[in-house]
C-alpha positions as MATLAB code, in Angstrom:
seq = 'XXXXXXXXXXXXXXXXXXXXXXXXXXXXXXXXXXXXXXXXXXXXXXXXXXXXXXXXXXXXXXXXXXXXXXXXXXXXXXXXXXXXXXXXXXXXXXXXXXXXXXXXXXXXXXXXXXXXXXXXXXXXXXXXXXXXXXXXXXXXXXXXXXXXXXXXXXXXXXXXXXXXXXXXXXXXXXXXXXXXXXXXXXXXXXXXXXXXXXXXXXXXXXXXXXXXXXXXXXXXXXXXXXXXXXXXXXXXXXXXXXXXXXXXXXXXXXXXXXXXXXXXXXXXXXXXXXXXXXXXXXXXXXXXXXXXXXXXXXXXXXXXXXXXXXXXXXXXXXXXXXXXXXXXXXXXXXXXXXXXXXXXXXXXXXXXXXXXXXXXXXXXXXXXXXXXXXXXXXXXXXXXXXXXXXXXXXXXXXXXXXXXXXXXXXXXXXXXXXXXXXXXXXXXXXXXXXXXXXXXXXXXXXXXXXXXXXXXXXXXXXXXXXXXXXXXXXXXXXXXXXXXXXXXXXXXXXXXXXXXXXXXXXXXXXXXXXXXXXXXXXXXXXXXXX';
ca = [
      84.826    5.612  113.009;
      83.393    5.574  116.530;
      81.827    8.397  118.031;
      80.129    7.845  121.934;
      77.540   10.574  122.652;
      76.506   11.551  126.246;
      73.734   12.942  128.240;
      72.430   13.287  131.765;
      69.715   10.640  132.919;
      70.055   11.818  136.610;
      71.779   14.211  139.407;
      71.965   13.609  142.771;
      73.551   15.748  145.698;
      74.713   14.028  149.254;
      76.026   15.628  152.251;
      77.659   13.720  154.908;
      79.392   14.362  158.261;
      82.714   14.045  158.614;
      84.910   10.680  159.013;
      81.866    8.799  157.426;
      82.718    6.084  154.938;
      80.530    5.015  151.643;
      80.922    1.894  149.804;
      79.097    2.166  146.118;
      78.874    0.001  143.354;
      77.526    1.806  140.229;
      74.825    0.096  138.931;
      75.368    2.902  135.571;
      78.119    4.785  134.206;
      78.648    7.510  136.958;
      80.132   10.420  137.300;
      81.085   11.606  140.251;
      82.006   15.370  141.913;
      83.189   15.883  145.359;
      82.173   19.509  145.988;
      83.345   20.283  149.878;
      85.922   18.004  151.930;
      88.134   15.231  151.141;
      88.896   11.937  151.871;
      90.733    8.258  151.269;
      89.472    7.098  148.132;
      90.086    2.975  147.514;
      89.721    2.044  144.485;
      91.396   -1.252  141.678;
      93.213   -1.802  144.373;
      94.842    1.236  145.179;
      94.093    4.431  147.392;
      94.413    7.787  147.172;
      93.572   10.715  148.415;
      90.369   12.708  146.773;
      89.905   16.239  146.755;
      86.879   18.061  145.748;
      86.182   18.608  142.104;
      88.538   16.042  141.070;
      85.952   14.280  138.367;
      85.768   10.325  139.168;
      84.211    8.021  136.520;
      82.654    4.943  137.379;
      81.298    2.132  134.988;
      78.199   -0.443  136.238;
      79.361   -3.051  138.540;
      83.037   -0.608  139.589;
      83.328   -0.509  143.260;
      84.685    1.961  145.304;
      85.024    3.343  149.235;
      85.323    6.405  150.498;
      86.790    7.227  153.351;
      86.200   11.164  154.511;
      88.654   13.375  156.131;
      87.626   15.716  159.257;
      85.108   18.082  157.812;
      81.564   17.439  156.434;
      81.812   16.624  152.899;
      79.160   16.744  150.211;
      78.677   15.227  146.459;
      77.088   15.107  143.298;
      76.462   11.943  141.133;
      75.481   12.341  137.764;
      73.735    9.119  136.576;
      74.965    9.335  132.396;
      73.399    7.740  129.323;
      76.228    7.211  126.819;
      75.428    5.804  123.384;
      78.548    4.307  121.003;
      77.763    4.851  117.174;
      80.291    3.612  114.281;
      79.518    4.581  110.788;
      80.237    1.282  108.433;
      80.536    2.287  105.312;
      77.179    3.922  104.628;
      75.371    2.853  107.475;
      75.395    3.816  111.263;
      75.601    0.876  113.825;
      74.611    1.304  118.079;
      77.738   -0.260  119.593;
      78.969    0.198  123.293;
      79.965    2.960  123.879;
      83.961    4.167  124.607;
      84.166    6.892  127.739;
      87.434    9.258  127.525;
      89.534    7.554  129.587;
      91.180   10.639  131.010;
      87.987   10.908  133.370;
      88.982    7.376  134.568;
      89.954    7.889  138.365;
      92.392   10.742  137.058;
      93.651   12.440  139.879;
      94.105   15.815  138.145;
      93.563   18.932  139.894;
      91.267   20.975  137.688;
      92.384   24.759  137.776;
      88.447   25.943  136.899;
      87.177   24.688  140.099;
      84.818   27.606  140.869;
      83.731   27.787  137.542;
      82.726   23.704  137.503;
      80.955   24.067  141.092;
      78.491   26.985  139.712;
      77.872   24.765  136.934;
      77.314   21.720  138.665;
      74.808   23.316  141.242;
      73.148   25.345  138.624;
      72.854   21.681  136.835;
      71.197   20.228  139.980;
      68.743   23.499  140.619;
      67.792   23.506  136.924;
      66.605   19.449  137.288;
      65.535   19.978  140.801;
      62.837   22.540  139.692;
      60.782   21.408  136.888;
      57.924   23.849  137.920;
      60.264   26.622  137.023;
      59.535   25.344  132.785;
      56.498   25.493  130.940;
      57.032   22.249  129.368;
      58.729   19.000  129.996;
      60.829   19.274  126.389;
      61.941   22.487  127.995;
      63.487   21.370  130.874;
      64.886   18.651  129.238;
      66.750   20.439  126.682;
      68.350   23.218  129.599;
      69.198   20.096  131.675;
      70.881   18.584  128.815;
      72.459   21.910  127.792;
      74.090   22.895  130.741;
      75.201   19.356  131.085;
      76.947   18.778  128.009;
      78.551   22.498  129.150;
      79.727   21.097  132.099;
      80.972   17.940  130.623;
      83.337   19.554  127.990;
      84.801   21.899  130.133;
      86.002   19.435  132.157;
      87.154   17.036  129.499;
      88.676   19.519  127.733;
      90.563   20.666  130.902;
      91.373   17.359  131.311;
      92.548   16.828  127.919;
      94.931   19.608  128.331;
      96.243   18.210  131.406;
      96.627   15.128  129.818;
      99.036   16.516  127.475;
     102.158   16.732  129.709;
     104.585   13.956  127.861;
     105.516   10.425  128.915;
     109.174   12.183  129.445;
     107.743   14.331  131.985;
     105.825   11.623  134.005;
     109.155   11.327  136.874;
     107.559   15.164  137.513;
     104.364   13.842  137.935;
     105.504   11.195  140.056;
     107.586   13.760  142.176;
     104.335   15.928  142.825;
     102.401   12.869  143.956;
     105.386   11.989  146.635;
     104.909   15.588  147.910;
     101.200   15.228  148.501;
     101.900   11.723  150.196;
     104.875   13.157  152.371;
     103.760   16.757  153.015;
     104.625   16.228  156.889;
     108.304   14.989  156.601;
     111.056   17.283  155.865;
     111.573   17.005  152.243;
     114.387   18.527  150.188;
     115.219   19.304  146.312;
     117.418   16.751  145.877;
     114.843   14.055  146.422;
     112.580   15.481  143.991;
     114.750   15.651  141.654;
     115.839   12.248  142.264;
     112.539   11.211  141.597;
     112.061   13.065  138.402;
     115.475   11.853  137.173;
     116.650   15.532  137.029;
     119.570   17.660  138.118;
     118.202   20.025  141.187;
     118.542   22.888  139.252;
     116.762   21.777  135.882;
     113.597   19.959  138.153;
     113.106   23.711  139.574;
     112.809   25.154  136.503;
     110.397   22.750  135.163;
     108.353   22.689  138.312;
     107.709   26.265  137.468;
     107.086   26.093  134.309;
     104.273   23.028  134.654;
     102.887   24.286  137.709;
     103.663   28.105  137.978;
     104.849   27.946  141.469;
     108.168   26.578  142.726;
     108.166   23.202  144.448;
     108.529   24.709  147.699;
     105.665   27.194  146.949;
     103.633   24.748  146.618;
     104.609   22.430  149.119;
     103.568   25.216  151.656;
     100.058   25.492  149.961;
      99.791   21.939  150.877;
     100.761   22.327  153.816;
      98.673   25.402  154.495;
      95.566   23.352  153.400;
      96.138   20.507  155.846;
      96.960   23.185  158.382;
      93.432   24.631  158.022;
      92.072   21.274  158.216;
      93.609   20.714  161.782;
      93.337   23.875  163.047;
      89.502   23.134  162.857;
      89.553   21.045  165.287;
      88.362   20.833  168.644;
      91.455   21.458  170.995;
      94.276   22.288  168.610;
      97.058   24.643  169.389;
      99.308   26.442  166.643;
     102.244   24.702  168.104;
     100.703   20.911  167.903;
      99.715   22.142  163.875;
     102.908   23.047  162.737;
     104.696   20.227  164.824;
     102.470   17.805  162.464;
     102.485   19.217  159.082;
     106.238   19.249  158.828;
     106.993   23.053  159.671;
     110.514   23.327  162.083;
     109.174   26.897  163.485;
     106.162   27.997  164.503;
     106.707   31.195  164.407;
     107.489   30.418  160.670;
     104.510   28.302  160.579;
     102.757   31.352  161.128;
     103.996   33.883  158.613;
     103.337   31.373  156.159;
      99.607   31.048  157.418;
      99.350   34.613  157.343;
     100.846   35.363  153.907;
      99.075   32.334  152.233;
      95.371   32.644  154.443;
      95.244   36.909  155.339;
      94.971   36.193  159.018;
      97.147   34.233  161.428;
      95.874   30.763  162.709;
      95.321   32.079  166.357;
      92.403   34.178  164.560;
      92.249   31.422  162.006;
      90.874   29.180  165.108;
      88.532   31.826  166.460;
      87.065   32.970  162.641;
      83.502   32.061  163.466;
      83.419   34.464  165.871;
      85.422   37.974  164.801;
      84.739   41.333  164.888;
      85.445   42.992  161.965;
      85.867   46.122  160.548;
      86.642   47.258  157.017;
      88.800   50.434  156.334;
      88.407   50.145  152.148;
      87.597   52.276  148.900;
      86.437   48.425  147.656;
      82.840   47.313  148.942;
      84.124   44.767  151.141;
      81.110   45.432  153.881;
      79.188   44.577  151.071;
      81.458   41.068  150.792;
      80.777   40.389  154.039;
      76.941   41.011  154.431;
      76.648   38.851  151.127;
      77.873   36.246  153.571;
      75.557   36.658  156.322;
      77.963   38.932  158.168;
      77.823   42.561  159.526;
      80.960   44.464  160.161;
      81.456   46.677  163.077;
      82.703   49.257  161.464;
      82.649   50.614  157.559;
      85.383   53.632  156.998;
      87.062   55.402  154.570;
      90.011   57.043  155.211;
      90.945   57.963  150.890;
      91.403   61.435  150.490;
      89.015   62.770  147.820;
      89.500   65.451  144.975;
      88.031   68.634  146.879;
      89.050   67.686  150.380;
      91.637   69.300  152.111;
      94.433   68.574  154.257;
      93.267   69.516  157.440;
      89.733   67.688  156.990;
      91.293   64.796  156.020;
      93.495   64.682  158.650;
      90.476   65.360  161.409;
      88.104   62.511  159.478;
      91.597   59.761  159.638;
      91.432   60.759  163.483;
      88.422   60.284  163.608;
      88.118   56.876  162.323;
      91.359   55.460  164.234;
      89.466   56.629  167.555;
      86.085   55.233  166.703;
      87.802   51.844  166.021;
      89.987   52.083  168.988;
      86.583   52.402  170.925;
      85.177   49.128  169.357;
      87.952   47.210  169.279;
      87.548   45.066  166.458;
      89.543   41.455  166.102;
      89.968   42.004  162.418;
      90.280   45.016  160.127;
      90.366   44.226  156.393;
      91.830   47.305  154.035;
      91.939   47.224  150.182;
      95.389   48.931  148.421;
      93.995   52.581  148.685;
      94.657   52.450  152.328;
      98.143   50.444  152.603;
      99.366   54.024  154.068;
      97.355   53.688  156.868;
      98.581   50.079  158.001;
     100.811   50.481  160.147;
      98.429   52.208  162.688;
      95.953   50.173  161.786;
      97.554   47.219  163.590;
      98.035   49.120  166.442;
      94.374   48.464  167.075;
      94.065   45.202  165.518;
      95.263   42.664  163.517;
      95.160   44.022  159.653;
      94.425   42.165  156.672;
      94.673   44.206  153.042;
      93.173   42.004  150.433;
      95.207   42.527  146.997;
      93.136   43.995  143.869;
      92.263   41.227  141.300;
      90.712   41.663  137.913;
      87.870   38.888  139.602;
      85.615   39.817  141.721;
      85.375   36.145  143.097;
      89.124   36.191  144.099;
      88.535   38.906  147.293;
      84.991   37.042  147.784;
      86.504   34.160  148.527;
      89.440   35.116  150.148;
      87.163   36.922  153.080;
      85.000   33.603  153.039;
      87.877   31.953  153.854;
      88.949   33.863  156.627;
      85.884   33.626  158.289;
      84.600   30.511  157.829;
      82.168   31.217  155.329;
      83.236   28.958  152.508;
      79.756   27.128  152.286;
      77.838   30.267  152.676;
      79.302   30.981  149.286;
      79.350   28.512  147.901;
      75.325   28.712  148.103;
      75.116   32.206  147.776;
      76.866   31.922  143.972;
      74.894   29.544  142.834;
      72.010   31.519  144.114;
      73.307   34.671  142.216;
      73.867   32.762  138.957;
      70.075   32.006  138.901;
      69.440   35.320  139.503;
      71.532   36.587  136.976;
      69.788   33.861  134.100;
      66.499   35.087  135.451;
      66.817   38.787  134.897;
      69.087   37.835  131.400;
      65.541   36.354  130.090;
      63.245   39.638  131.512;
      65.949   41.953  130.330;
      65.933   40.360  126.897;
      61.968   40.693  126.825;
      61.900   44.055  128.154;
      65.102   46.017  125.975;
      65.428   43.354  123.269;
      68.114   44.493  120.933;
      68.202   48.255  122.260;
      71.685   49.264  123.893;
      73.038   51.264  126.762;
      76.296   53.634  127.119;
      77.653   54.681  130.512;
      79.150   57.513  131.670;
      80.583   58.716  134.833;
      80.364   63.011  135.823;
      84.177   63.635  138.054;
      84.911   66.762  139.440;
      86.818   67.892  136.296;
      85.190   65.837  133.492;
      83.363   63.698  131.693;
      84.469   59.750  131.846;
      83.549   57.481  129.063;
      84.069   53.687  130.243;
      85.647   51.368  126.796;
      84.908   47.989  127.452;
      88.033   46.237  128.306;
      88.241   43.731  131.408;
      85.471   45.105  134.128;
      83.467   43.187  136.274;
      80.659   45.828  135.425;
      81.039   45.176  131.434;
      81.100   41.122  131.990;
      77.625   41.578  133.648;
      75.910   43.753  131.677;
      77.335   42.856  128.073;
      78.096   39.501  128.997;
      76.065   37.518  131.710;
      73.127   39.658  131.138;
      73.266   39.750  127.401;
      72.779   43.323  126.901;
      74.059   45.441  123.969;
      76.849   48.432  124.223;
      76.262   51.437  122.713;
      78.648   52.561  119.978;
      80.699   55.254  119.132;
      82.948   57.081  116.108;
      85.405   56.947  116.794;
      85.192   53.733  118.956;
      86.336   53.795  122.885;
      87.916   50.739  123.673;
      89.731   52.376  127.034;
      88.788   54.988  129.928;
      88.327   58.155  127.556;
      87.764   61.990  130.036;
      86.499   65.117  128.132;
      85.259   68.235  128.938;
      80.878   68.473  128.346;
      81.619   70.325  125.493;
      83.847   68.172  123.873;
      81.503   65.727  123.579;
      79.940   66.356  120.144;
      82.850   65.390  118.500;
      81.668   61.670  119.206;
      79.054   60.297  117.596;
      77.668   58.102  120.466;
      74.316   55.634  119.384;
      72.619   53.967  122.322;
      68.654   53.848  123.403;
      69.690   54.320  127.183;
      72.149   56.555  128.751;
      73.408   55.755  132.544;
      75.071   58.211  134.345;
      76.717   58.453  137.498;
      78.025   61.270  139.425;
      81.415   59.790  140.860;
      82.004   62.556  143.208;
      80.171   64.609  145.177;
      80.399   68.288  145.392;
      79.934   71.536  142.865;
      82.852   70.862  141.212;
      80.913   67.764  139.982;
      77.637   69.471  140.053;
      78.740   72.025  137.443;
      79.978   69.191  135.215;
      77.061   67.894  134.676;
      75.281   70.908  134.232;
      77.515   72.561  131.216;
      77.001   68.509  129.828;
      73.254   68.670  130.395;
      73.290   72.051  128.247;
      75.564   70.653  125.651;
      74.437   69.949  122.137;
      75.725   66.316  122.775;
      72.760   66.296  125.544;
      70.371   67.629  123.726;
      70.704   65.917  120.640;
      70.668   62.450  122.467;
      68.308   59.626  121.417;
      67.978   58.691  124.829;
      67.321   62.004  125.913;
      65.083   62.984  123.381;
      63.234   59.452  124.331;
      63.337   59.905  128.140;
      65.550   56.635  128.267;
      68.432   58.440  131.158;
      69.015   56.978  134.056;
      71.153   58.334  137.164;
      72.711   55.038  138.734;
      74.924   55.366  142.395;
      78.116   53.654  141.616;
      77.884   50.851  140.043;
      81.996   50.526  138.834;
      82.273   49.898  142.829;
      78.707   47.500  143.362;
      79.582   45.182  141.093;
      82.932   43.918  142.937;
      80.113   42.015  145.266;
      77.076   39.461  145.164;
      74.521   42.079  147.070;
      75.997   45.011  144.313;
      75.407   42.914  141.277;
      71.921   42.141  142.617;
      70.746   45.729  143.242;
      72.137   46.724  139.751;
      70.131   43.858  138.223;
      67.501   45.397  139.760;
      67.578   48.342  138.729;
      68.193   47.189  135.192;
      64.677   45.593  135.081;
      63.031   48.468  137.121;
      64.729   51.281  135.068;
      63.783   49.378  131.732;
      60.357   47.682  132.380;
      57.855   48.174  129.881;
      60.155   49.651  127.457;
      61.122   47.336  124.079;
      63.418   47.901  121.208;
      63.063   45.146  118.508;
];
């Protein structure tokens, strides 16, 4: 039996202007990431095109060039030590070692891309910064941890998209003609020619292997080289769509719009746009996490408690004020989808979708605005954060445990922990403990104060949050403050309650999660629980 182990000797990170081309011969098994751009790869005697975070293995003494694309790229190469044993009966012999050879020059599209990236550049920070470790052994064991990490979740997504069967490689070979042809006019019946398929059965399996239908995600492809070109100096929407195979502009358009959130006329000018958000969801936070201040910050959601004719004045209100400033972009979130259509009266309106991660509308405003390296750097930044105040909360509460609760105008809300973006940092990322309850709350559970003792609830700290403002929500919290649930407490007894602003809505954002991290450590410094 042959087993070949693997760990990091080196990382090194490159960034190059655009249309510059590298010739390397790896003097060491490599492996390497391309992290922003793309580019002609040559390689055996073949080319192809490279996008980023497509792994590329290279053995000492493989050559390759690179050719890049339009944009500035950047890269990581990870310098490996691999070491082949095979056990011989009762004895364990050094051999060369065997690589998987589904890193070799794979071409695969990995689907964890933003996942890999933090990994990678948390990889290069952690052996960039060996005054951040008290030892050498230290840093040599996290370096080799969070490599091996990165290495198996890329092999093993690799693995998995390895597993497609030799019948299915015509489909493979139909996807690869419509990267190669993305600019001709391209029909079903050639794919399916290519995948030896009727038209109808190669749409279904498209689907089914790649969860979009060939055309779908022919205009993603196209959308991407779209962005490319419309990036540079002295293109026009018509020229764009002319050369990336679209018969309309105005079509060209729609499908830039639906696929991007603005249109490429605003695509072209996204270093420069005013913007304004009309959202429930933090996205002014977004956007300052990204170096960028919006014009404007409204809210036009009608409240419990307000009424009709105040609402009505404050919606006025807001559509004048933006009127006034004249903003070249207004982003809204699904609360306001009512208020659309006179919305882009004013401006050009983009609502950003809810999704379960908090990345997904992140990015999506990054990439409206031309911010895509911005966070790329502010992420990784955040993760290091995030592992920093893991290891001070973990010497400051220990084992101890929190519940949180959120005061409405009518009740008392106890958060479960299902899917939040909230849970997955406290109880996840930063390692914390939830508090428990009889009978246990695994959903969104509202009660009146008094209705309370009928749960036995355990934690050392309580957080509470007034959600609305106003006496309705005032009184709440007072007939809960005089409950026997409050007064029997731990935490209260111990002095361990905190009143927190809204974190359900910070933590959608990179500044929110910060200031709640925050005020984790400065709410629970000093204070231990083994």
């Amino acid at each position: 039996m042959k087993r070949t182990m693997v760990f990091l000797s080196s990382i090194h990170k490159y960034s190059k202007p655009a249309h510059t081309s590298i010739q390397r011969t790896a003097p060491a098994p490599m492996l390497v990431f391309l992290t922003r751009g793309s580019g002609i790869l040559f390689m055996n005697g073949y080319e192809r095109k490279l996008e980023a975070l497509e792994p590329l293995l290279l053995l000492p003494g493989m050559s390759i060039r690179f050719q890049a694309g339009c944009g500035d790229f950047e890269y990581y190469v990870l310098i490996l030590d691999a070491v082949g044993i095979a056990k011989q009966r009762e004895s364990r012999k050094v051999q060369l070692p065997e690589l998987p050879a589904e890193l070799f020059g794979s071409g695969m599209k990995l689907h964890s891309q933003q996942q890999i990236y933090e990994r990678i550049a948390r990889l290069y920070e952690t052996a960039s910064q060996a005054d951040k470790f008290e030892s050498k052994p230290e840093r040599e064991l996290m370096i080799q941890l969070q490599f091996q990490e990165l290495y198996s979740t890329v092999l093993l997504e690799l693995l998995e998209l390895n597993r497609i069967p030799t019948s299915e490689k015509g489909m493979q070979e139909s996807i690869s003609y419509l990267h190669k042809h993305l600019h001709e006019k391209i029909n079903l019946e050639q794919l399916a020619s290519i995948a030896m398929l009727t038209p109808t059965s190669y749409s279904r399996k498209f689907k089914k292997v790649m969860g979009i239908t060939p055309f779908e995600y022919l205009a993603e492809l196209r959308v991407k080289e779209a962005k490319a070109q419309l990036s540079l100096s002295g293109a026009t929407v018509r020229s764009v769509s002319e050369r990336i195979g679209f018969g309309s502009e105005f079509y060209f358009s729609r499908v830039f719009k639906a696929a991007v959130g603005i249109s490429p006329n605003l695509y072209m000018k996204r270093h420069q746009l005013k913007i304004a958000v009309v959202a429930c969801s933090s996205f002014d936070d977004s956007l300052r996490s990204l170096g960028i201040v919006p014009i404007a910050s409204m809210n036009c959601f009608r409240y419990p408690g307000m009424g009709e004719a105040e609402h009505l004045r404050k919606v006025s209100g807001h559509l004048q004020t933006l009127m006034l400033l004249k903003p070249d972009l207004i982003l809204i979130d699904r609360y306001h989808h009512n208020y659309e259509e006179p919305l882009k009266q004013i401006a050009s309106t983009a609502c950003l979708e809810h999704h379960a991660d908090w990345r997904i509308a992140l990015h999506k405003i990054a990439e409206m605005i031309g911010c895509e390296r911005t966070e790329q750097t502010m992420l990784s930044e955040l993760a290091q954060q995030t592992d920093d105040a893991r290891k001070m909360l973990g010497r400051s509460v220990g084992s101890g445990s929190l519940t949180l609760m959120r005061v409405t105008h009518n009740a008392v809300r106890i958060q479960g922990a299902p899917d939040h973006p909230l849970n997955e940092l406290l109880f996840t990322e930063l390692g914390l403990t939830a508090g428990s309850s009889s009978p246990a709350i695994d959903h969104k559970v509202e009660m009146q104060p008094e209705q309370l003792s009928g749960l036995s609830i355990q934690s050392d700290y309580l957080f509470v949050q007034k959600l609305h403002h106003g006496p309705s929500s005032d009184q709440i919290l007072q007939r809960m403050q005089s409950s026997p649930f409050w007064k029997k407490h731990e935490a209260v007894q111990s002095g361990r309650v905190r009143f927190i602003p809204n974190w359900y809505a910070m933590c959608w954002t990179p500044i929110g999660r910060k200031t709640i991290m925050d005020s984790l450590l400065l709410y629970t410094d000093g204070q231990h629980h083994a």
